[in-house]
Each structure stands twice: as structure tokens, then as C-alpha cells.
N, CA, C and O atoms as a Tinker XYZ file with bonds, in Angstrom:
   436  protein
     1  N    -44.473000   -6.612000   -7.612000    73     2
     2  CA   -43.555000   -5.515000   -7.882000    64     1     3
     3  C    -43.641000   -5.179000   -9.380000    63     2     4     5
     4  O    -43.655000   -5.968000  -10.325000    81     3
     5  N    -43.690000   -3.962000   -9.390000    73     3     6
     6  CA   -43.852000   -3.329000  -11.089000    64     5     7
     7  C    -42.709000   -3.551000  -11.704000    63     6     8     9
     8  O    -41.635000   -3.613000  -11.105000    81     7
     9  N    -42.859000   -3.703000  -13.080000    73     7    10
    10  CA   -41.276000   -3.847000  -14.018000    64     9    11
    11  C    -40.536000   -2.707000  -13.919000    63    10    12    13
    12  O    -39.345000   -2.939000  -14.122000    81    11
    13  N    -40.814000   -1.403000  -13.653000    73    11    14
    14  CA   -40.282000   -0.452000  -13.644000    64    13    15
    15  C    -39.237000   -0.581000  -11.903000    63    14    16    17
    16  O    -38.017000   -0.462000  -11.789000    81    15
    17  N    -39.907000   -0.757000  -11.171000    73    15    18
    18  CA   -39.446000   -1.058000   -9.516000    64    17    19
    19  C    -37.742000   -2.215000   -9.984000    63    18    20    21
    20  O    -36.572000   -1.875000   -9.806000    81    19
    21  N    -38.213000   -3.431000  -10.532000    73    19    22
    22  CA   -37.662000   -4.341000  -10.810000    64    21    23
    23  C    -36.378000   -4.034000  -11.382000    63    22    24    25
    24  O    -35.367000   -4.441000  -10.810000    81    23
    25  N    -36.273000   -3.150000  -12.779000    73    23    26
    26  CA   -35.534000   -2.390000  -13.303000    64    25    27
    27  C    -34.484000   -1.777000  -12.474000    63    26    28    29
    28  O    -33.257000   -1.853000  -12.528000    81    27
    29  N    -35.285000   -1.150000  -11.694000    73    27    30
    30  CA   -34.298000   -0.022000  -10.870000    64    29    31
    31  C    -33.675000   -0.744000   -9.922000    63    30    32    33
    32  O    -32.775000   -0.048000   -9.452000    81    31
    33  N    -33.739000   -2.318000   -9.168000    73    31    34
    34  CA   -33.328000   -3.091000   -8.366000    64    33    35
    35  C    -31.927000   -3.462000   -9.029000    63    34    36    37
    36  O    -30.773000   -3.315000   -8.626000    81    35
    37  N    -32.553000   -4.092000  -10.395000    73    35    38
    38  CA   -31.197000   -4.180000  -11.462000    64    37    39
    39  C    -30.251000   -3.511000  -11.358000    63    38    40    41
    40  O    -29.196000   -3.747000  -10.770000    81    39
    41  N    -30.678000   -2.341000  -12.113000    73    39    42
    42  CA   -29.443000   -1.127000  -11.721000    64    41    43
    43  C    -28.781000   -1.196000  -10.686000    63    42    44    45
    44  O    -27.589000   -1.421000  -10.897000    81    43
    45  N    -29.109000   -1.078000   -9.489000    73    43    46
    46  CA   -28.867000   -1.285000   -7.860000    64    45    47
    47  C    -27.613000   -2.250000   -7.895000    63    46    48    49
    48  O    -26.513000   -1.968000   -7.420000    81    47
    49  N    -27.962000   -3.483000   -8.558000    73    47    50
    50  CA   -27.125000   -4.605000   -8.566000    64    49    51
    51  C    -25.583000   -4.198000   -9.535000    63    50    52    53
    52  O    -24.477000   -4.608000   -9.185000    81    51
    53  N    -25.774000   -3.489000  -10.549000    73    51    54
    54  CA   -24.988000   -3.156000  -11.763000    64    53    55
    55  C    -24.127000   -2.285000  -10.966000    63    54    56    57
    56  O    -22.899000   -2.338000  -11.037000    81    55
    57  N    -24.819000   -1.421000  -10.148000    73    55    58
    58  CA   -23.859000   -0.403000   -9.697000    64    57    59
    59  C    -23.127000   -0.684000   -8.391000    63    58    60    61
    60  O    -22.330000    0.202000   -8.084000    81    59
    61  N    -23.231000   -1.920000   -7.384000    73    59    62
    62  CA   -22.678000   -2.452000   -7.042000    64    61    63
    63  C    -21.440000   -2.840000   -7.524000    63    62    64    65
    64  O    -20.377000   -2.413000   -7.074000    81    63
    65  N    -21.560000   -3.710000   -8.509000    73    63    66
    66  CA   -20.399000   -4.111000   -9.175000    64    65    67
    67  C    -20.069000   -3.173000   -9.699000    63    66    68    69
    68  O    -19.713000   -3.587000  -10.802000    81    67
    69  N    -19.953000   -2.313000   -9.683000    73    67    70
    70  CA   -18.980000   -0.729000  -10.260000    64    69    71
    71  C    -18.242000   -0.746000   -9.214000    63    70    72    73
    72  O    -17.011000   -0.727000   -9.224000    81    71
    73  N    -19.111000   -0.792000   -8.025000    73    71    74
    74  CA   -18.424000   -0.201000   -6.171000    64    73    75
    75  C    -17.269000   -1.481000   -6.351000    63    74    76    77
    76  O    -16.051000   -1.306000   -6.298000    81    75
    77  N    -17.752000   -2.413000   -6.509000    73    75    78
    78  CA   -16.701000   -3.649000   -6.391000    64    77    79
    79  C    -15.644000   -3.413000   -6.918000    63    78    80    81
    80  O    -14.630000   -3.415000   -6.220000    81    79
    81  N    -15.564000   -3.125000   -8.393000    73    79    82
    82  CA   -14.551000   -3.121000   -9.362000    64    81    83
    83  C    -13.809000   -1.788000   -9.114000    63    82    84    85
    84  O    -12.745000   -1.745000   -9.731000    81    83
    85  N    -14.031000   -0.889000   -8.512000    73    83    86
    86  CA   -13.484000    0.592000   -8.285000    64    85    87
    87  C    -12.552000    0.394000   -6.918000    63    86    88    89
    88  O    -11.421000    0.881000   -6.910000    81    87
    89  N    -12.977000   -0.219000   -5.945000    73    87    90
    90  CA   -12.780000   -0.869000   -5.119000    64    89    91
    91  C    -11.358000   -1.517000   -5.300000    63    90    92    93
    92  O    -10.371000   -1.174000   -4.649000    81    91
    93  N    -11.377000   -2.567000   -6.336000    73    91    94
    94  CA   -10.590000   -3.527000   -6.706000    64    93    95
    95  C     -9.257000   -2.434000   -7.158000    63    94    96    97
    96  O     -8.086000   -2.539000   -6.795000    81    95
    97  N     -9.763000   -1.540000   -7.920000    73    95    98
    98  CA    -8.567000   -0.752000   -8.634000    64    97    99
    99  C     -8.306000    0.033000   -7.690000    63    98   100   101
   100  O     -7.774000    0.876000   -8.411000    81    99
   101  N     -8.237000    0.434000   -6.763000    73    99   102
   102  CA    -8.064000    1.501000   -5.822000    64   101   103
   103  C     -7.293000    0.637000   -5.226000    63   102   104   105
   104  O     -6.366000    0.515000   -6.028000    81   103
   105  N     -7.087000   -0.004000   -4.388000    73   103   106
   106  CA    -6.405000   -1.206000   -3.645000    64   105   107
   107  C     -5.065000   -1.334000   -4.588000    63   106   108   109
   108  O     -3.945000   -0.991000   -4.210000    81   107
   109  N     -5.426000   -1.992000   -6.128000    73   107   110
   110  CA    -4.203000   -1.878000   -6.773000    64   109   111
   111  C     -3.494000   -0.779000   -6.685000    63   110   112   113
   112  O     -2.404000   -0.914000   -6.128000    81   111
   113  N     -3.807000    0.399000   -7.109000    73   111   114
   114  CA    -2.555000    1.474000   -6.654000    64   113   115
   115  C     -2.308000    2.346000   -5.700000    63   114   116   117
   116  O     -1.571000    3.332000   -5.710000    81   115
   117  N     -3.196000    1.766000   -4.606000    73   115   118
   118  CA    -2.824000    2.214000   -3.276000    64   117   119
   119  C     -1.467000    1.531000   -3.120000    63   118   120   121
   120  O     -0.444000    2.148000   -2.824000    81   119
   121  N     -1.540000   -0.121000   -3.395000    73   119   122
   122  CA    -0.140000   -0.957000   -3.469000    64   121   123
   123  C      0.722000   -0.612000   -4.201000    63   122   124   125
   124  O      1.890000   -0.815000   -3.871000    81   123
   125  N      0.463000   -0.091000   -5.210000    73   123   126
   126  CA     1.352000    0.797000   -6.084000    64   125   127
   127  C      2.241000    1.406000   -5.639000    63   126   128   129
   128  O      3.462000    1.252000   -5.627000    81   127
   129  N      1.005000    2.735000   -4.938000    73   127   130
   130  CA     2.121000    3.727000   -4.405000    64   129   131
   131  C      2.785000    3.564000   -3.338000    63   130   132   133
   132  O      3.601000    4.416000   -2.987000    81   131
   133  N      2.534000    2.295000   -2.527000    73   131   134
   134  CA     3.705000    2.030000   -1.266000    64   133   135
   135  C      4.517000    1.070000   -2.033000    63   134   136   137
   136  O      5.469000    0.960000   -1.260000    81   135
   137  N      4.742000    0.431000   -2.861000    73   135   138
   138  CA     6.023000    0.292000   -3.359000    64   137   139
   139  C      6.384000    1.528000   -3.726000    63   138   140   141
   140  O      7.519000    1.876000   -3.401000    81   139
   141  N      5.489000    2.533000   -4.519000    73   139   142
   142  CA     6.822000    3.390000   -4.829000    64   141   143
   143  C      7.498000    4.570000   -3.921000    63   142   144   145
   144  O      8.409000    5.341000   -4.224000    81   143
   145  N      6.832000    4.469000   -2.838000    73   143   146
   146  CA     7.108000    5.529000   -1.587000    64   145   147
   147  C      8.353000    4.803000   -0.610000    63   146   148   149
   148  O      9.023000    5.377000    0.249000    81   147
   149  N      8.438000    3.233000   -1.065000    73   147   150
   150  CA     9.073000    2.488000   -0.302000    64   149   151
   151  C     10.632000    2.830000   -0.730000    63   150   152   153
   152  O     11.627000    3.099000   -0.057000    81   151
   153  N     10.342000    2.668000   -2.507000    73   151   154
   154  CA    11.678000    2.584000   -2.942000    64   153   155
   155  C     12.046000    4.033000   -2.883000    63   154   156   157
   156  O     13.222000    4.299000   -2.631000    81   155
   157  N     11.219000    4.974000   -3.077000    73   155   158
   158  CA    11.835000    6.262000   -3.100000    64   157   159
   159  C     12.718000    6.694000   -1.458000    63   158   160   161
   160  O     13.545000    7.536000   -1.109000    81   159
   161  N     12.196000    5.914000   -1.005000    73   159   162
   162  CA    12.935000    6.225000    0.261000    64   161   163
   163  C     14.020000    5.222000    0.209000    63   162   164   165
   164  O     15.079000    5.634000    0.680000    81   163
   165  N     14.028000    4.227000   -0.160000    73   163   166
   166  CA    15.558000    3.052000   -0.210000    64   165   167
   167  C     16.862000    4.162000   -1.215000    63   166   168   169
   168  O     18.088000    4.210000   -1.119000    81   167
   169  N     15.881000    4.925000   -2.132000    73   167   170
   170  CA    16.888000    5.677000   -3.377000    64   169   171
   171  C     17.699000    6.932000   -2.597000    63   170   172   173
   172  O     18.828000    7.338000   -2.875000    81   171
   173  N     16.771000    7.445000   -1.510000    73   171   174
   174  CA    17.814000    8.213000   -0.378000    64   173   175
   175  C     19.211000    7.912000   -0.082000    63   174   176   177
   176  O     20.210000    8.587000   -0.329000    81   175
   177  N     19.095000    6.705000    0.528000    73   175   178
   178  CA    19.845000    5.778000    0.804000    64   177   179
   179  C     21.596000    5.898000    0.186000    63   178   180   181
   180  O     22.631000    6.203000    0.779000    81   179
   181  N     21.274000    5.424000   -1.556000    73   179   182
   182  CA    21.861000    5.328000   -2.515000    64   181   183
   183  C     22.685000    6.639000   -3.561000    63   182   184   185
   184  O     22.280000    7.792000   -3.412000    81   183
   185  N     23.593000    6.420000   -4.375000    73   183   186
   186  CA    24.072000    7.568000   -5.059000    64   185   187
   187  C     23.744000    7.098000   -6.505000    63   186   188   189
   188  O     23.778000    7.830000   -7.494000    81   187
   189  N     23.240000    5.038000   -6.485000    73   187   190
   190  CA    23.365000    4.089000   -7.856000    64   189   191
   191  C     22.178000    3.616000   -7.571000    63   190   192   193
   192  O     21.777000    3.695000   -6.410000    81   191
   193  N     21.571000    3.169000   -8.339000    73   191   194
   194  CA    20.355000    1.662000   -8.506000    64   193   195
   195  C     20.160000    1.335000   -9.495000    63   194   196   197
   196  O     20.247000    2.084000  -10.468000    81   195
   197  N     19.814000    0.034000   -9.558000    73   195   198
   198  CA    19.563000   -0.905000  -10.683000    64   197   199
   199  C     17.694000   -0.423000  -10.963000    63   198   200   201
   200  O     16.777000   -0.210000  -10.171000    81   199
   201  N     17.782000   -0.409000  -12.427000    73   199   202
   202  CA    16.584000   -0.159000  -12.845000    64   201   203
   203  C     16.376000   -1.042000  -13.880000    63   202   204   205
   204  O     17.150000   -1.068000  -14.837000    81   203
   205  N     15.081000   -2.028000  -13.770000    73   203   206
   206  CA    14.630000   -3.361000  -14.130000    64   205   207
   207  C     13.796000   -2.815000  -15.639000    63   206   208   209
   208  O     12.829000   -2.060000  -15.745000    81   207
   209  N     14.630000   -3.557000  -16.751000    73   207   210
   210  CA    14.140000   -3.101000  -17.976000    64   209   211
   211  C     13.687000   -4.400000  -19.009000    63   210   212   213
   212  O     14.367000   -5.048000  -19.805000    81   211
   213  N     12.623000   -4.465000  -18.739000    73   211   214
   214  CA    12.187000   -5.691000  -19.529000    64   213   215
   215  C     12.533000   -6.836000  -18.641000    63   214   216   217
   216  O     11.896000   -7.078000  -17.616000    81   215
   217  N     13.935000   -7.800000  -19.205000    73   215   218
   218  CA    14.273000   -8.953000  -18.177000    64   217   219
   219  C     15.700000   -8.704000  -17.699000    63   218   220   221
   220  O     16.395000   -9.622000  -17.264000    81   219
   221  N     16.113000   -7.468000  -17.788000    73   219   222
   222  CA    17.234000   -6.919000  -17.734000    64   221   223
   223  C     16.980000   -6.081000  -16.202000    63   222   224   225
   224  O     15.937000   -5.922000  -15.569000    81   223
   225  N     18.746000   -5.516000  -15.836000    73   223   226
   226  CA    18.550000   -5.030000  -14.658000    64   225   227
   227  C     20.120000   -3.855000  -15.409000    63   226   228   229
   228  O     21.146000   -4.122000  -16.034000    81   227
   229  N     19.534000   -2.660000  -14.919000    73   227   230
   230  CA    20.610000   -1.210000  -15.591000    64   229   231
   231  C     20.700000   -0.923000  -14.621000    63   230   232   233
   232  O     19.848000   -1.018000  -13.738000    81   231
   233  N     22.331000   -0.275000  -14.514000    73   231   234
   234  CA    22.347000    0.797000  -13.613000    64   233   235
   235  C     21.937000    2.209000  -14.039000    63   234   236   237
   236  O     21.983000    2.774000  -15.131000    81   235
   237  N     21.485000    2.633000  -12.717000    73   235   238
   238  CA    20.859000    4.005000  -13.056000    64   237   239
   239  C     21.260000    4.577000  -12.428000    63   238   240   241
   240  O     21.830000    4.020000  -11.490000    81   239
   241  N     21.264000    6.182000  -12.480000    73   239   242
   242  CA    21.651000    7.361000  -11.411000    64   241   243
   243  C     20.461000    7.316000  -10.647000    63   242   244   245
   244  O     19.386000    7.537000  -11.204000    81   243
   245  N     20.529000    7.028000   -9.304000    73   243   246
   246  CA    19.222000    7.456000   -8.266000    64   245   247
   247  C     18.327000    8.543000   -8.427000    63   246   248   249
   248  O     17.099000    8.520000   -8.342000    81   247
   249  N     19.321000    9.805000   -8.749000    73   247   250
   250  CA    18.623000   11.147000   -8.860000    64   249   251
   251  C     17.327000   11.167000   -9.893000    63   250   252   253
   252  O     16.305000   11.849000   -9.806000    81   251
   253  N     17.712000   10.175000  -10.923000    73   251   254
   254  CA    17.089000   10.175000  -12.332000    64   253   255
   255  C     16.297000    8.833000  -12.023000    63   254   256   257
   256  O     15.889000    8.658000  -13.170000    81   255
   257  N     15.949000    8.107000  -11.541000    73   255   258
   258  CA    15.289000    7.223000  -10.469000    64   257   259
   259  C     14.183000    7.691000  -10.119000    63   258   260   261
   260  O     13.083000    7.501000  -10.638000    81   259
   261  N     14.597000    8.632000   -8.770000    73   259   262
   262  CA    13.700000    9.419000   -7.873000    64   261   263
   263  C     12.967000   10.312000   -8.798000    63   262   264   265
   264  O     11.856000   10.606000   -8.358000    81   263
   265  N     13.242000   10.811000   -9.903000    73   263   266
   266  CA    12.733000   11.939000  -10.575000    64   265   267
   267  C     11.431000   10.603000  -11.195000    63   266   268   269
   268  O     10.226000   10.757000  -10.995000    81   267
   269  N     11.769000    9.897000  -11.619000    73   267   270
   270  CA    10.877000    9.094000  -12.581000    64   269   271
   271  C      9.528000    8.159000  -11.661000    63   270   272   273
   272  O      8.404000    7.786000  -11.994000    81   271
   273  N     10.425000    8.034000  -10.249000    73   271   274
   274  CA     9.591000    7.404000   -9.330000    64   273   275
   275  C      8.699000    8.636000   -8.455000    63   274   276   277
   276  O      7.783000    8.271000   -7.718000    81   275
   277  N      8.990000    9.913000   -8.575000    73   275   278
   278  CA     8.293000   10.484000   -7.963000    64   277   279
   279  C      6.732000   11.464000   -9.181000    63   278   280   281
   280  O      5.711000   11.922000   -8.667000    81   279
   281  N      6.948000   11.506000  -10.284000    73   279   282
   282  CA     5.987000   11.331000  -11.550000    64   281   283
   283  C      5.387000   10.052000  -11.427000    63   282   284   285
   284  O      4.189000   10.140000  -11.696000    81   283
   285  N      5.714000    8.954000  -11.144000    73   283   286
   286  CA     4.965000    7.401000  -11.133000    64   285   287
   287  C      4.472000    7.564000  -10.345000    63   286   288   289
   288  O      3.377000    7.001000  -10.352000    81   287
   289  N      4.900000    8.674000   -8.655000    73   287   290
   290  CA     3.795000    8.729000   -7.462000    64   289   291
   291  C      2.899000    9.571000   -7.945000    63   290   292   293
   292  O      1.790000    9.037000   -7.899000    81   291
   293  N      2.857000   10.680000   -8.405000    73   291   294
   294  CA     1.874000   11.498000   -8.376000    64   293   295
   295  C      0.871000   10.825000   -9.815000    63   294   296   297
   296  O     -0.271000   11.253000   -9.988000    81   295
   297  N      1.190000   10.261000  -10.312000    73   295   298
   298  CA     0.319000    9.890000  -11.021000    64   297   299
   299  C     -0.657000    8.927000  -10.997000    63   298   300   301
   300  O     -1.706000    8.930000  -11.640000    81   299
   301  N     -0.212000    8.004000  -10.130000    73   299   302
   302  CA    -0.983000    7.135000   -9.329000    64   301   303
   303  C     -1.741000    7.614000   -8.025000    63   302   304   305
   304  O     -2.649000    6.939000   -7.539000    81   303
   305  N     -1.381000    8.635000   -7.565000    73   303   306
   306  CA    -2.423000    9.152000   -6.776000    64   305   307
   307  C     -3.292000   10.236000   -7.296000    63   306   308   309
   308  O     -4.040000   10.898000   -6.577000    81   307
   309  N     -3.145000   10.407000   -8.729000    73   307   310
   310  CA    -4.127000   11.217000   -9.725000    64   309   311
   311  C     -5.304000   10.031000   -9.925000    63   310   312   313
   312  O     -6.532000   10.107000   -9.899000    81   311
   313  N     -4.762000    9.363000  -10.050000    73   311   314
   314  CA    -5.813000    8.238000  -10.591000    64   313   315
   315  C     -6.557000    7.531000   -9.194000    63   314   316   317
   316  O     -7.584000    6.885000   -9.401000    81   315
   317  N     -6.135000    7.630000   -8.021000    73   315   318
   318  CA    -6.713000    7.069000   -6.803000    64   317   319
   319  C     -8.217000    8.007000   -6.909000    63   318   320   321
   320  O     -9.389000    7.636000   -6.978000    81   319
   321  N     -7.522000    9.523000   -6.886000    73   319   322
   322  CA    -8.192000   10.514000   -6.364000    64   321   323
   323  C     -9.560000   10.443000   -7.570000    63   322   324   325
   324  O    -10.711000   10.667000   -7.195000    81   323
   325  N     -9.262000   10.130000   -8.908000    73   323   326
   326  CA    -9.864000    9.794000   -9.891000    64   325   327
   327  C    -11.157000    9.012000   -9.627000    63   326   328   329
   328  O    -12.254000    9.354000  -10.069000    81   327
   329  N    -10.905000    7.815000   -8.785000    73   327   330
   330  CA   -11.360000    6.575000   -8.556000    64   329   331
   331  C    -12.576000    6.923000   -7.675000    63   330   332   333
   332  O    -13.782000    6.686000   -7.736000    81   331
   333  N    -11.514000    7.784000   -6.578000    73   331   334
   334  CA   -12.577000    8.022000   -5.441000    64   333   335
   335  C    -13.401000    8.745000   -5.581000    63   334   336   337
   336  O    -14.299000    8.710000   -4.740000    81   335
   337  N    -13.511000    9.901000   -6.875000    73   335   338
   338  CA   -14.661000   10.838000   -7.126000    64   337   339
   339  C    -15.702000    9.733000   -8.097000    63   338   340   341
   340  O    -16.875000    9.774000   -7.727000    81   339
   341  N    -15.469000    8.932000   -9.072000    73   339   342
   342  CA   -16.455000    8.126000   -9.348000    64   341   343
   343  C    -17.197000    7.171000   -8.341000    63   342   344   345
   344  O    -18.382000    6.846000   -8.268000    81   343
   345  N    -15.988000    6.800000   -7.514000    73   343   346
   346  CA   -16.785000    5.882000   -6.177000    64   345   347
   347  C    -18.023000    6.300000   -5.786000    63   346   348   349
   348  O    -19.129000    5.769000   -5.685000    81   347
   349  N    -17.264000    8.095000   -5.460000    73   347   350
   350  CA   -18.430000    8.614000   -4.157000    64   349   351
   351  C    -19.732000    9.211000   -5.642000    63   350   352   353
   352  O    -20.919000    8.900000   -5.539000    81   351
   353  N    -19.492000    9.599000   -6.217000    73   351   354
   354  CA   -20.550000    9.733000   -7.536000    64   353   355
   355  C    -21.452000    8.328000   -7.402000    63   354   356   357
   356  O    -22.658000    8.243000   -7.169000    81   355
   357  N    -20.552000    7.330000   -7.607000    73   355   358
   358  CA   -21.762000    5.976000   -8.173000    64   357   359
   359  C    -22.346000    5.942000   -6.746000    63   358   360   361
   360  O    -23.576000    5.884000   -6.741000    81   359
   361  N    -21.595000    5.969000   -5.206000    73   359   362
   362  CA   -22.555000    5.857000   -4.332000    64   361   363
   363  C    -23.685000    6.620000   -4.314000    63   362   364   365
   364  O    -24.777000    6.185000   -3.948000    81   363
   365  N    -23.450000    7.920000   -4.751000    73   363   366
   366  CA   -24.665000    8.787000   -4.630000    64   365   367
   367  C    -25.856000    8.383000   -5.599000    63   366   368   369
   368  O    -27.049000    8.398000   -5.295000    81   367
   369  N    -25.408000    8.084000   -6.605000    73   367   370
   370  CA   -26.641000    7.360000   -7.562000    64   369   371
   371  C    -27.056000    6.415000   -7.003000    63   370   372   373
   372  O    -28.282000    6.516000   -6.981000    81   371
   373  N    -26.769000    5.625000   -6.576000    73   371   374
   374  CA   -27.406000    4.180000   -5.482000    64   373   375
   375  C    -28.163000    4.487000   -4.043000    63   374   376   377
   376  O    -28.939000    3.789000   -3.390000    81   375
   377  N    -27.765000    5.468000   -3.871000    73   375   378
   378  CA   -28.443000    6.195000   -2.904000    64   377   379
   379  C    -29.910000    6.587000   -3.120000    63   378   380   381
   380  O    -30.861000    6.141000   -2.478000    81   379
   381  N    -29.957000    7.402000   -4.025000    73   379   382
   382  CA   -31.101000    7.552000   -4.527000    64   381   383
   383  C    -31.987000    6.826000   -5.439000    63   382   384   385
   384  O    -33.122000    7.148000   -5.792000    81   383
   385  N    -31.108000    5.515000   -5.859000    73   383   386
   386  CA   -32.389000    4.564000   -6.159000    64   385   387
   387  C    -32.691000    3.803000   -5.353000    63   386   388   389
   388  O    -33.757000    3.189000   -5.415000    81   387
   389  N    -31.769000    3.644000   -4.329000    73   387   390
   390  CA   -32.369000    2.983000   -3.526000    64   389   391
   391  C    -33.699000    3.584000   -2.951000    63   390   392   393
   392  O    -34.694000    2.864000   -2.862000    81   391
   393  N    -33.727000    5.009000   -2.526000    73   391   394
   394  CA   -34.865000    5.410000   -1.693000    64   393   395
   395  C    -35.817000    5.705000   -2.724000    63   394   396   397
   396  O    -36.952000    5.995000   -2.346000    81   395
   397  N    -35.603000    5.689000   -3.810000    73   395   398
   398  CA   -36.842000    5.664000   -5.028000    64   397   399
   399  C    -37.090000    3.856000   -4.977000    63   398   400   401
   400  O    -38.163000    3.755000   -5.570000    81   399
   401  N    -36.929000    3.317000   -4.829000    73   399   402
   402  CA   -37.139000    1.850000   -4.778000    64   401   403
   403  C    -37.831000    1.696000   -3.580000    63   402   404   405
   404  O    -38.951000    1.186000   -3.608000    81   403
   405  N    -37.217000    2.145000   -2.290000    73   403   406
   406  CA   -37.807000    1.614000   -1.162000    64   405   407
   407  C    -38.999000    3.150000   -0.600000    63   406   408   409
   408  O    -39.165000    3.481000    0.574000    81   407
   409  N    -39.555000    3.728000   -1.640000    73   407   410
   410  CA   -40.596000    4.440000   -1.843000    64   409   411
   411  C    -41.504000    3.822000   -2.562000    63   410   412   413
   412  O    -42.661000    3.825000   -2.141000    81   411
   413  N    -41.196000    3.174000   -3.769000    73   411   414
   414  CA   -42.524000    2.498000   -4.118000    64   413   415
   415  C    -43.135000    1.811000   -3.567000    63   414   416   417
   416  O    -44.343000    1.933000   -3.362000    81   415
   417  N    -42.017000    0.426000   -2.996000    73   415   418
   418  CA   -42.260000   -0.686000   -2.772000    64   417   419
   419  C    -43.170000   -0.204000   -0.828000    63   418   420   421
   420  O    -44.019000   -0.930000   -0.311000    81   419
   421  N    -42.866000    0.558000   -0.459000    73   419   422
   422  CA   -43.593000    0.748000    1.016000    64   421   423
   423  C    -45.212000    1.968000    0.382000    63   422   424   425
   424  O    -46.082000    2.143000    1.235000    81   423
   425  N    -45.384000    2.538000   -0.774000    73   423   426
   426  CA   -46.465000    3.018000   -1.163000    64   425   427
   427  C    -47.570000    1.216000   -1.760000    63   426   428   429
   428  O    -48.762000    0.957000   -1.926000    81   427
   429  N    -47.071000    0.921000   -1.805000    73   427   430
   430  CA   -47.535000   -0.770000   -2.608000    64   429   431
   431  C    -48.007000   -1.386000   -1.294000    63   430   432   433
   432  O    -48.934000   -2.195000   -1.335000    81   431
   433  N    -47.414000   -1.051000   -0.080000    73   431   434
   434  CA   -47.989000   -2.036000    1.240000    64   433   435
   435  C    -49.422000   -1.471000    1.284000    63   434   436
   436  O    -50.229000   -1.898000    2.110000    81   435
């Protein structure tokens, strides 16, 4: 196998671990946002809630809650949507080294 072939296998491997790690963060605020879809719906509920400040616990107005928890949703699903356009980007680059890889290596048989 040529160093150049070899190279591009590398890459292959590098950009894997992109898929992995993108992967990893996507999961985190997918969990994110069902806690915060969870509580926004418990804040229905309510007219009061305690809002956790440092090691402290405040009361808060719900309304002003929901306002702050529903900016924390959309912003975390800015960043999902974020995630998933680099995902499907890095897949497409792996895509095509792969079939530039498994073009040399079957011109070499």
C-alpha cells in the first residue's frame, strides 16, 4: 500500500473519532433538553419554584423560570442542529475517502 493510500486510511480513523465525539455531545444535550422540557412542563403546574443558584436554592416566579428555561431550550437545540450539520458534513468527507481508498487499493489487485 502507497504512503499516500495509508495517509488517507489515517484520516478515515481521525474522522471517526470526530463521529464519536459529536456523537458524545449530541446525546449530552439531547439529555439536556429533556430535563428542560421536563421541568418546563412541572413549571405549568406551579405559580413559585425554587431556582438552584450556586449551592443555594431561590424562590423564583415560574413565569420568569419558563421564560429562562424556554431560551435554555432553544438554544440547546441550536447547538444539536449545529452538531448534526457537522456530523452529516464529516460523514460525507469519509464517504469519499473511503471510495478514494477503496479505488486504489482494488486498482493495485
Amino acid at each position: 500500500m502507497d504512503k499516500e493510500t495509508q495517509q488517507k486510511i489515517q484520516q478515515l480513523q481521525l474522522i471517526e473519532q470526530s463521529l464519536q465525539n459529536f456523537l458524545a455531545q449530541k446525546q449530552q444535550f439531547q439529555a439536556q433538553l429533556m430535563e428542560i422540557e421536563s421541568a418546563l412542563s412541572e413549571l405549568d403546574k406551579v405559580d413559585q419554584a425554587y431556582k438552584i443558584i450556586g449551592n443555594i436554592m431561590v424562590l423564583s416566579d415560574a413565569k420568569k423560570l419558563k421564560k429562562d428555561l424556554e431560551q435554555k431550550k432553544e438554544t440547546t437545540e441550536l447547538r444539536i442542529k449545529t452538531i448534526e450539520r457537522q456530523e452529516n458534513s464529516t460523514k460525507e468527507k469519509a464517504e469519499n475517502l473511503q471510495k478514494e481508498v477503496l479505488e486504489k487499493i482494488e486498482r493495485k489487485k
